[in-house]
C-alpha positions in Angstrom: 1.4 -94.1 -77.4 0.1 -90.4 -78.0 -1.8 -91.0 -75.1 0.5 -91.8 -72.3 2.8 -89.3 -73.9 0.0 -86.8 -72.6 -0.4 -88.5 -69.4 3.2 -88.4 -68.3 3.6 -84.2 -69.5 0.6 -83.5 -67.1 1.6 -86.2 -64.1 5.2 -83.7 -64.8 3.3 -80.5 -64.9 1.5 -81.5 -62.0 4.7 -82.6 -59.7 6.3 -79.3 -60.7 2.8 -77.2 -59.3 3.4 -78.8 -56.0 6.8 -78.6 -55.5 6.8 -74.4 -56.5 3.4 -74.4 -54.0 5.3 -76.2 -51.6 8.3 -73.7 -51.8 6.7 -70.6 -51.4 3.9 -71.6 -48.7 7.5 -72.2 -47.2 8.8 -69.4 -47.9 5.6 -67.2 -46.6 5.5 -69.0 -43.4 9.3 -68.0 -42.8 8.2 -64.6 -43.4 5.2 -64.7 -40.9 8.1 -66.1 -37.9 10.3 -63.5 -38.3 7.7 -60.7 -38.9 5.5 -61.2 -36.2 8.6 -62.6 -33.7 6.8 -66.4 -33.6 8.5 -68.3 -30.7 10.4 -65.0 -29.1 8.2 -64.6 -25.9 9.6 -62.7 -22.5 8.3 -62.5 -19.7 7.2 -59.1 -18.0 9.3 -58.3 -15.1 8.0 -56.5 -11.6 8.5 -52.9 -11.9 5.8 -51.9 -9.3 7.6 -49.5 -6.6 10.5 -48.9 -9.3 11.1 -45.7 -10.4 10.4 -44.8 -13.7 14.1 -44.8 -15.3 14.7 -48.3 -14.0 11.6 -49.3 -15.1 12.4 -47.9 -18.9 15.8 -49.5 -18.7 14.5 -52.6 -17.9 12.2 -52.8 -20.9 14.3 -52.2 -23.4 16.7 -54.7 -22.5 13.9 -57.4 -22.6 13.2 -55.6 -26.4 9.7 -54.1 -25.1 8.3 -50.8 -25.7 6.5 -48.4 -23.1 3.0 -46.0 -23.0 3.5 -44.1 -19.5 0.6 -42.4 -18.0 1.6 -39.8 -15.2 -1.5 -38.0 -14.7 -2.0 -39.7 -11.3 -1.2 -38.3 -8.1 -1.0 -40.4 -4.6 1.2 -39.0 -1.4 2.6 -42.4 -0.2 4.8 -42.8 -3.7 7.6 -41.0 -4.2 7.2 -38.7 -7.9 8.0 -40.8 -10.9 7.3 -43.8 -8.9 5.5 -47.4 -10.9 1.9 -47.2 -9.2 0.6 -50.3 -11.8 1.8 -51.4 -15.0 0.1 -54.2 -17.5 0.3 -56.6 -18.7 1.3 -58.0 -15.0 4.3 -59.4 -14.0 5.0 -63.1 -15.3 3.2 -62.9 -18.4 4.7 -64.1 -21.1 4.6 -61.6 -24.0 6.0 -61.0 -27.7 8.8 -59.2 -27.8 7.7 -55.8 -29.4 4.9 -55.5 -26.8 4.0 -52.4 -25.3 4.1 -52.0 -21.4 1.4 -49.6 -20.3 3.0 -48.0 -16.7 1.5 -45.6 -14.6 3.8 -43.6 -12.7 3.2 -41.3 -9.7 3.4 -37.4 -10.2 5.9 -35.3 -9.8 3.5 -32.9 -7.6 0.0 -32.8 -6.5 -2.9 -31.7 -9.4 -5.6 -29.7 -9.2 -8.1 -28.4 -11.0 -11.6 -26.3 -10.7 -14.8 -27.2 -10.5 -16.9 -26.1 -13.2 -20.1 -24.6 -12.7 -22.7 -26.7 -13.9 -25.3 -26.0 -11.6 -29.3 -26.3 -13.2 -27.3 -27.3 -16.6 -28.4 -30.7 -18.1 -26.6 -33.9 -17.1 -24.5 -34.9 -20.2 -23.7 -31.0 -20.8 -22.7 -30.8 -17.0 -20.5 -34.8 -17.6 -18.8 -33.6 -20.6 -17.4 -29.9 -18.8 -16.1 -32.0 -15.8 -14.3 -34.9 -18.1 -12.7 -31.7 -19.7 -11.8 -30.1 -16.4 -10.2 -33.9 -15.4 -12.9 -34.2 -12.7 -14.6 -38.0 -12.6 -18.0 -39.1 -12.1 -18.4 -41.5 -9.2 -21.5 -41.4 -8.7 -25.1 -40.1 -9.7 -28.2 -39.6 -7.5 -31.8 -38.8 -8.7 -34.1 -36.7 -6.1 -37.3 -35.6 -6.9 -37.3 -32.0 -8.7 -39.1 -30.9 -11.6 -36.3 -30.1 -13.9 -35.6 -33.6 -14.5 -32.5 -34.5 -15.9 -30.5 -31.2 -14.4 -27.6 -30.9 -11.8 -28.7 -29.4 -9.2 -26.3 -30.2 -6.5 -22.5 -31.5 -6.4 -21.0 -33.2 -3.5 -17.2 -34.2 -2.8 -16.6 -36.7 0.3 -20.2 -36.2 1.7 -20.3 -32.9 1.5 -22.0 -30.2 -1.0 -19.7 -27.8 -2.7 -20.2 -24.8 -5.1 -18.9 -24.1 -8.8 -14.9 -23.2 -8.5 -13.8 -25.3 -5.8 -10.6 -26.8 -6.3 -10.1 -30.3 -6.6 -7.6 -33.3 -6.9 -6.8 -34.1 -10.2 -8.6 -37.0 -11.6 -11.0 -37.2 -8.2 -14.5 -38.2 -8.4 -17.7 -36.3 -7.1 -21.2 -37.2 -7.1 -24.0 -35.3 -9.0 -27.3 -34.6 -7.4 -30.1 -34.9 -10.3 -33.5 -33.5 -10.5 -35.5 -37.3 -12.2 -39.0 -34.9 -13.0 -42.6 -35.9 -12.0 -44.7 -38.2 -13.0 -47.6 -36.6 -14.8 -50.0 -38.1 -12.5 -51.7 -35.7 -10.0 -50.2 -35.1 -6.6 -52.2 -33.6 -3.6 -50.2 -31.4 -1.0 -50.6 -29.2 2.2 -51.1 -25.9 1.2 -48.7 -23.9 3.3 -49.6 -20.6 5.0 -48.6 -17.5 3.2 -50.5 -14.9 5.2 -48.7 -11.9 5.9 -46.1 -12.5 3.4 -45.3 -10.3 0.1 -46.2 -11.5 -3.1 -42.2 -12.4 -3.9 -42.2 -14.5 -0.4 -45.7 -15.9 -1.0 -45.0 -17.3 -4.2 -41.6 -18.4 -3.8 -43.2 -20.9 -0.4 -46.0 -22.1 -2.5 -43.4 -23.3 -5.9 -41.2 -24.3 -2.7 -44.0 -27.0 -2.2 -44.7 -27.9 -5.8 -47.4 -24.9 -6.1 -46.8 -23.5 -9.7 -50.4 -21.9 -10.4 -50.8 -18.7 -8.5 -53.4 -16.1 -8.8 -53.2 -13.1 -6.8 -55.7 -9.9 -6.7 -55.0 -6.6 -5.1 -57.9 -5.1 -2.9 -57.8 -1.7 -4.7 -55.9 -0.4 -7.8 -52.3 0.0 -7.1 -48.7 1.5 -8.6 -46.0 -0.4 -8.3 -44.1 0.8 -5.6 -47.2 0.4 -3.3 -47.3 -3.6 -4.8 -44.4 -4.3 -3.6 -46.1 -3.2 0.4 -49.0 -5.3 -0.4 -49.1 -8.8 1.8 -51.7 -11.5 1.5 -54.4 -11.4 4.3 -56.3 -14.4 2.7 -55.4 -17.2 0.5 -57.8 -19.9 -1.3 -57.8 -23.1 -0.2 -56.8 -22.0 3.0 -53.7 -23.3 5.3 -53.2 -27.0 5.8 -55.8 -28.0 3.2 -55.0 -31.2 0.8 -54.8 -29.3 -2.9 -53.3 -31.1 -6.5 -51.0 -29.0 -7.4 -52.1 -28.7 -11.0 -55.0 -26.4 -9.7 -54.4 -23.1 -8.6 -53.9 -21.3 -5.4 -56.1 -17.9 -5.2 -53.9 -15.1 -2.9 -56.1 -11.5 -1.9 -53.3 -8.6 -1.1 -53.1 -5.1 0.7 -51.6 -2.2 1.7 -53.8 -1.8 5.0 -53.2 -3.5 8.4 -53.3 -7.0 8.5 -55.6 -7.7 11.8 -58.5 -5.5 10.6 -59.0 -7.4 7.7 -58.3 -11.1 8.7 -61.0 -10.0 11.7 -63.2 -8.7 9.4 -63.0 -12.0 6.9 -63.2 -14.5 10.0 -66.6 -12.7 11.2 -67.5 -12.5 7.9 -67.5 -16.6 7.3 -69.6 -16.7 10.7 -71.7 -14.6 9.5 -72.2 -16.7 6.8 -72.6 -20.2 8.6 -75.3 -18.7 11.0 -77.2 -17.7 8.0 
């Protein structure tokens, strides 16, 4: 008797569990409907060529909420014009849902380019996102500074630090990508007659970095500046790495004594 007493108050305890788990898993899903809208779907309307007022209007009618981006510019739209919007038109969404338009301008943007010439890349990426200038494009050309801007161009063509561009447009960045550390072997060009300044600017023109250079007799520096090279080591044309160095003789005196004088003194040599 005790013991289906016992049975019966548990079977009871037990019914009564379920029916106060039933209720509020009930209850909880009610919530979930009305809080997150369940069933209460719209569908996005066209608003591409609208202006931006109809647009607006439009939306909240329908109970949807708005981001609008106006940052873009483009002639054929009239300003305040719907250039895109998404989610696209004829999708169903929840009512609640944020529209993301972007509308035309009201006038044409510009803004400056930066100078970011022979400054590394992601230094020289990061002014032009703040000056609203895009990336389109990056090239790599052989340089030694690897990894730094050394040219920009806009529509095919190369333009310098401040020149004013459309908002949000995109240039291309010329790159220096370094050299391998293997050794490379080039013509040595012909520096004869130049000034120190000229000579060594052609040779690092052609990769030469190494230069040694020796004056014929003791001289102050405003005479230096008058010397030129009348004989270089290897000589014009030759095939020289240019890890090794190039050996430049200078003087004050004239030019065609002294190259005479070194040619007949190599034949002089060869007879011997």
């Amino acid at each position: 008797m005790k013991y289906s007493k016992y049975c019966l108050i548990l079977l009871l305890n037990l019914l009564i569990a379920i029916f106060i788990l039933y209720k509020i898993t009930s209850l909880a899903l009610k919530w979930v409907d009305i809080y997150t809208k369940h069933g209460s779907y719209v569908i996005v309307p066209n608003l591409r060529y609208l202006t931006l007022n109809q647009s607006i209007s439009i939306l909240k009618k329908l109970g949807l909420k708005y981001d609008v981006d106006t940052s873009h510019y483009d002639p054929s739209f009239k300003p305040y014009q719907v250039l895109s919007f998404f989610p696209e038109a004829g999708d169903p969404v929840k009512v609640g849902r944020s529209i993301y338009i972007q509308a035309n301008a009201k006038k044409f943007q510009t803004t400056v380019l930066p100078n970011i010439i022979n400054k590394n890349k992601r230094i020289a990426i990061k002014l032009l996102h703040a000056h609203h200038i895009l990336v389109k494009d990056i090239r790599y050309v052989n340089d030694l500074s690897k990894d730094t801007v050394l040219k920009v161009v806009y529509k095919g063509k190369i333009i310098p630090s401040g020149s004013i561009l459309p908002h949000q447009d995109g240039i291309t960045l010329i790159i220096g990508k370094g050299y391998k550390k293997n050794n490379y072997s080039y013509t040595v060009p012909n520096v004869t007659g130049m000034s120190l300044s000229n000579a060594t600017y052609t040779l690092k023109e052609k990769l030469f970095n190494i230069i040694n250079f020796y004056y014929e007799d003791p001289l102050d520096d405003a005479s230096a500046t008058k010397a030129k090279v009348y004989r270089q080591e290897p000589t014009p044309g030759k095939m020289q790495d240019n890890k090794k160095p190039i050996y430049l003789w200078l003087t004050t005196k004239p030019l065609d004594r002294l190259i005479k004088t070194s040619e007949s003194n190599k034949d002089d040599s060869k007879k011997t």
